[in-house]
BAKEZA-754953 format. One record per residue (C-alpha): x, z, y; residue in one letter. Coordinates in steps of 0.001 Angstrom, whole numbers, padded with zeros to 6 digits, always signed. Example, Ala and Ser with C-alpha at 12.3 -4.5 7.8 and 13.67 -1.06 7.14 Angstrom:
2
+012300+007800-004500A +013670+007140-001060S 
# end
This chain:
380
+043468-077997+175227X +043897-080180+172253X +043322-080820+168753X +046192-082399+165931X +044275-085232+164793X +041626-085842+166934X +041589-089018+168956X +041021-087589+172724X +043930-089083+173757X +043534-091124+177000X +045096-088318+179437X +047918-085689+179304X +048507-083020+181620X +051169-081542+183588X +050926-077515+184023X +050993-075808+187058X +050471-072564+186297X +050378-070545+182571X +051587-070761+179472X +050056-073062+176436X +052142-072694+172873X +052256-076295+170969X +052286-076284+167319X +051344-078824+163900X +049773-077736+161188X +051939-075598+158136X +054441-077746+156011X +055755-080224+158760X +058890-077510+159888X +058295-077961+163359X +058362-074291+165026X +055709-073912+167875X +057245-074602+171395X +055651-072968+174470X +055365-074605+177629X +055073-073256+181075X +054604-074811+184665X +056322-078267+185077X +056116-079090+181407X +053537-081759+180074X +051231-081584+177126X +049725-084617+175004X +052300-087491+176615X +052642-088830+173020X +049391-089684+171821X +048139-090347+175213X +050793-092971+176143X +051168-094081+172015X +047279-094479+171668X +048088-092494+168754X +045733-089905+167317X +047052-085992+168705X +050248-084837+166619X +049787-081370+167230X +047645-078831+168626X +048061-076661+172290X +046190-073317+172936X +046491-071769+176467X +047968-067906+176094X +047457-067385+179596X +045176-068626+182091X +046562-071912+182666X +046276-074814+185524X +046830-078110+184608X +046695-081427+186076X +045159-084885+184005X +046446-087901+184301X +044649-090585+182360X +046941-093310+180944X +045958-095528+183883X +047077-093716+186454X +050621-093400+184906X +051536-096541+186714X +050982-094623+190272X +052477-091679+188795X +055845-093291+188357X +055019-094943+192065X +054386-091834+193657X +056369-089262+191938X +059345-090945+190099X +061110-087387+189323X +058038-086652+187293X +057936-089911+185445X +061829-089573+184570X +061605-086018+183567X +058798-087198+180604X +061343-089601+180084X +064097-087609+179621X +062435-084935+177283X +060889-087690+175170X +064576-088581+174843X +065535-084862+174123X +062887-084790+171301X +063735-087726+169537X +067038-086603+169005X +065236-082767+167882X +063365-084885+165442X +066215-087482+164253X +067750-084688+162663X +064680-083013+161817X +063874-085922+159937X +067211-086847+158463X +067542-083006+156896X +063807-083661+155556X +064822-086894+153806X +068484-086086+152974X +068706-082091+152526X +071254-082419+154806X +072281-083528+158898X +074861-085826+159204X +077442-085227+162323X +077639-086907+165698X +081831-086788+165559X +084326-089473+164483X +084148-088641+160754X +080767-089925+160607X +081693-093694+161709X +083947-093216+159075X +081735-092735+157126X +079496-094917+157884X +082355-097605+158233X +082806-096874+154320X +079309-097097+152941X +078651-100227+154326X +081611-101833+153050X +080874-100289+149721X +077501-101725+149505X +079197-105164+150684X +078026-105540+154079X +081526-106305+155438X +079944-107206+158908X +078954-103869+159654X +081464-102004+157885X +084338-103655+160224X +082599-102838+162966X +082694-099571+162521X +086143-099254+161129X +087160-101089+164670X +084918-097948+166820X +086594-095134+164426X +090183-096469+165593X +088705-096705+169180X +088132-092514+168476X +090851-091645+166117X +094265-094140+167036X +096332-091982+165279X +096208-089339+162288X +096402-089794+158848X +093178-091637+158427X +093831-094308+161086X +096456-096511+159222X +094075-096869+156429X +091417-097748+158581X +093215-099888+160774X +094414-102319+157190X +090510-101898+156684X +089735-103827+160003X +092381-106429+159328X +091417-107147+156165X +087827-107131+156596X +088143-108655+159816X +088806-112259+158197X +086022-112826+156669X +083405-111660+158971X +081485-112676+161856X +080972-109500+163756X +080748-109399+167242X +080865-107243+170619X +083333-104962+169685X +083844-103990+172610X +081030-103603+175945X +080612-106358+178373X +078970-107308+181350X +076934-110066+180035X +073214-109222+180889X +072149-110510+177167X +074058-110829+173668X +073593-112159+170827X +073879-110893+167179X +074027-112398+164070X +072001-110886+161103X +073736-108036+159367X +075916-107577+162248X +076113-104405+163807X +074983-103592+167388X +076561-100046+167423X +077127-097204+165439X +075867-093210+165061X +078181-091030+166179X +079958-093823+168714X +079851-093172+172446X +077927-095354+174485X +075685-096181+177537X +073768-098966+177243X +070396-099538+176568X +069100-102670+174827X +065523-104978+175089X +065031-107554+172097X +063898-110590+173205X +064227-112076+170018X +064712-111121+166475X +064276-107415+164762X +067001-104771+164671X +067186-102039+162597X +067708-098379+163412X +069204-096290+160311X +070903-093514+159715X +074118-093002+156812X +074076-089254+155182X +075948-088738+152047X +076142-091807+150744X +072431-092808+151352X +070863-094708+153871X +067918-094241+155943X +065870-096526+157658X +064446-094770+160388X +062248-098106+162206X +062535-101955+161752X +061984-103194+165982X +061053-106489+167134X +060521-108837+170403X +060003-106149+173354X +060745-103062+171590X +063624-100953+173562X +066980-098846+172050X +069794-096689+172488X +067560-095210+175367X +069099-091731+174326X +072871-092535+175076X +071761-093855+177951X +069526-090770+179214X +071667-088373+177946X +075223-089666+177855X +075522-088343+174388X +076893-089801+171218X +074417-092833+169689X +072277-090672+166921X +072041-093536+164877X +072667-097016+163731X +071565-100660+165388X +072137-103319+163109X +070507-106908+163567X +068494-107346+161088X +067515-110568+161855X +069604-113202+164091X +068686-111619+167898X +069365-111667+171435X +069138-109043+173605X +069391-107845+177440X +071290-105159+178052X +070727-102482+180484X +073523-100153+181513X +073308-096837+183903X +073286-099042+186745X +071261-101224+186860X +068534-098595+184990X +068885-096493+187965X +067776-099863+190055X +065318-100859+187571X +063763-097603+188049X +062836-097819+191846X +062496-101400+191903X +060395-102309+188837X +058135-098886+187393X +056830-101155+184937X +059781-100948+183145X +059453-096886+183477X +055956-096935+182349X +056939-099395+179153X +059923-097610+178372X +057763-094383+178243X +055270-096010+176107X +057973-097365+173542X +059575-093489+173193X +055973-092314+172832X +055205-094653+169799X +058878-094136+168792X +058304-089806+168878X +054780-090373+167010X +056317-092409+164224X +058915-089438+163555X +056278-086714+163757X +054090-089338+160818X +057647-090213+159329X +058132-086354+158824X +054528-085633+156960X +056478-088286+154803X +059934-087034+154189X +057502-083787+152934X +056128-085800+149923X +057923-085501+146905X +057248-088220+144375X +058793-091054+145561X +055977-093874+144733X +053822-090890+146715X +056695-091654+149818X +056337-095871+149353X +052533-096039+149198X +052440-093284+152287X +055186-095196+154216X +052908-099030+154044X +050149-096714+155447X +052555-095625+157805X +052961-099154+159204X +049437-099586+159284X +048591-096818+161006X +051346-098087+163862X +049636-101472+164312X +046236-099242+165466X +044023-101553+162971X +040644-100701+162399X +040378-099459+159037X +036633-099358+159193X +036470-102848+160069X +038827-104243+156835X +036879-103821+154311X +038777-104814+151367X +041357-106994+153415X +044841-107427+152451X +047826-107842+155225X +051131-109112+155100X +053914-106991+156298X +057691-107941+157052X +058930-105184+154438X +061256-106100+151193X +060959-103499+148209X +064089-102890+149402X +063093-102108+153078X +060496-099801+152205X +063313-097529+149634X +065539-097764+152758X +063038-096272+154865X +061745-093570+152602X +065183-092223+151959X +065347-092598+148295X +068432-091662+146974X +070269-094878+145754X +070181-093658+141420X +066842-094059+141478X +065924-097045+143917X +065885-099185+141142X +063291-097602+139994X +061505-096866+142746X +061445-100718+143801X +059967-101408+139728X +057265-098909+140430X +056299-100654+144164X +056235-104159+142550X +054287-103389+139974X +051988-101040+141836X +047850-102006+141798X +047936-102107+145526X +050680-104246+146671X +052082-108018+145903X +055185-109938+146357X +054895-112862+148739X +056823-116306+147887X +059750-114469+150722X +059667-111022+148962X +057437-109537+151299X +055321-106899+150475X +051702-107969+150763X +048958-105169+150496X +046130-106108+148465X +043502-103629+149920X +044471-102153+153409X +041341-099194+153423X +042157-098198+149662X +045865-098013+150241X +045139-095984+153428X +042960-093907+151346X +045173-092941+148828X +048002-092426+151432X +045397-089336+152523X +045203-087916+149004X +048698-088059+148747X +049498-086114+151977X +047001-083623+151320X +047854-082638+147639X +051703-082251+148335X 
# end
């Protein structure tokens, strides 16, 4: 039906009748997944504009109705249960491939329970960012008032609490917030049921696994998060943090519920933001499968090329800018913190990037870098 990497992507189907098995190619650790009437079949590329991220065979005579990425919009009109259901597995798979993709980085999977925002409350203060760190002392207490870990965490907060400028720490009704950088929005492992617009700024979605952190995506103006708490009144899977000063709207159970018979072009965006979101794991995991890290840094840029849908064949030996530190693109390959400072010598000094006057990480050569990227993947 179709083909990983080919770029027939501008309809998906819905099965009516048979069975079609899903699978990517060897090395990525994703098992094939068969599908049967009711289920859909190429949603991500189709509503990304992504290439296809795996391949689907039909093992029985199958059925199977195509809906081109145009008609979605009636689709969500005319059959909301439908439109909700792609909605809720997209949500479903992301949280599959958050830990799919943390245990690829980190060789490990960190817990949804109370110990993690522990956790988490202690590496940020160790690496200094007090902000975040007593905000998540403050949700641990919220889980854990009493036991032998919550008088030490509670002279955390106070102390900490001083001489920071977190804020929200606990839910409101106001229909927008604002956060200041480096403050935390909420934390993995924290209960939760709100889901957040930007409509200014960039946040940044990480994750906090045995002493490391990973950077799993860098959002900005109209990009949508903490869908997954919100669709599957689960634990948050991982971190928001601002990572620039933003405000957001906030969109609780509610008035999602409202939203979704009253506006479907919020369905229809929302269910393109999860598709880009899935296809960037599914790429981000072709990454965590690369060894060497300067192999992981130079993979990841093409990574964020490959998101923006550029035409390669068109850029000829042009550079581009991105929004990235050194430090940024360590974070998001999951490099172990012993040897980051390496890691960021070898990006600096690398023949295919620069330093901009703000630290940025300019690429010198956008087709070459994407080119070597290839090579890369394909010798691991």
């Amino acid at each position: 039906m179709v083909v990983e990497g080919k770029a027939d992507n501008d309809r998906f189907y819905i099965l009516q009748k048979g069975q079609v098995q899903c699978f990517k190619s060897s090395g990525s650790g994703i098992q094939p997944v068969m599908f049967g009437p009711g289920d859909f079949v190429g949603v991500v590329p189709c509503m990304s504009g992504h290439l296809q991220i795996e391949t689907a065979i039909a093992v029985t005579d199958v059925m199977a109705i195509a809906v081109k990425k145009d008609q979605y919009p009636d689709l969500i009109v005319n059959n909301t249960p439908v439109a909700l259901k792609i909605i809720r597995t997209f949500a479903n798979r992301m949280r599959v491939m958050n830990e799919m993709l943390t245990k690829a980085t980190l060789n490990t999977v960190a817990s949804d329970t109370s110990d993690q925002i522990l956790k988490v409350a202690q590496y940020y203060e160790k690496v200094n960012r007090n902000n975040i760190a007593v905000y998540a002392y403050y949700q641990y207490l919220k889980t854990r008032p009493v036991g032998p870990l919550a008088e030490y965490s509670k002279q955390k907060f106070v102390l900490l609490k001083q001489k920071t400028h977190a804020v929200y720490f606990e839910p409101t009704k106001d229909l927008t917030r604002e956060y200041p950088k480096d403050t935390m929005i909420f934390s993995e492992a924290q209960s939760g049921n709100d889901m957040f617009i930007i409509q200014s700024g960039e946040v940044t979605i990480s994750k906090v696994v045995d002493g490391n952190e990973v950077t799993l995506a860098i959002l900005h103006k109209g990009d949508m998060f903490g869908e997954m708490a919100l669709l599957e009144n689960k634990p948050r899977s991982a971190n928001a943090i601002a990572h620039s000063d933003c405000k957001l709207m906030v969109v609780n159970l509610a008035n999602f519920n409202q939203m979704v018979t009253t506006q479907p072009q919020l369905i229809a965006r929302l269910t393109t933001t999860l598709a880009e979101r899935l296809w960037s794991m599914y790429r981000q995991l072709d990454n965590a499968n690369l060894a060497d890290p300067y192999h992981k840094m130079i993979d990841m840029l093409s990574l964020q090329i490959e998101k923006q849908k550029l035409n390669i064949d068109k850029m000829v030996a042009k550079g581009l800018q991105t929004d990235l530190t050194p430090k940024d693109l360590v974070n998001m390959c999951g490099i172990p913190n012993n040897i980051q400072a390496k890691a960021i010598y070898d990006i600096q000094t690398s023949s295919h990037v620069k330093l901009s006057p703000e630290g940025k990480i300019y690429i010198k050569d956008v087709p070459e870098l994407v080119k070597q990227a290839t090579f890369y993947r394909k010798s691991k």
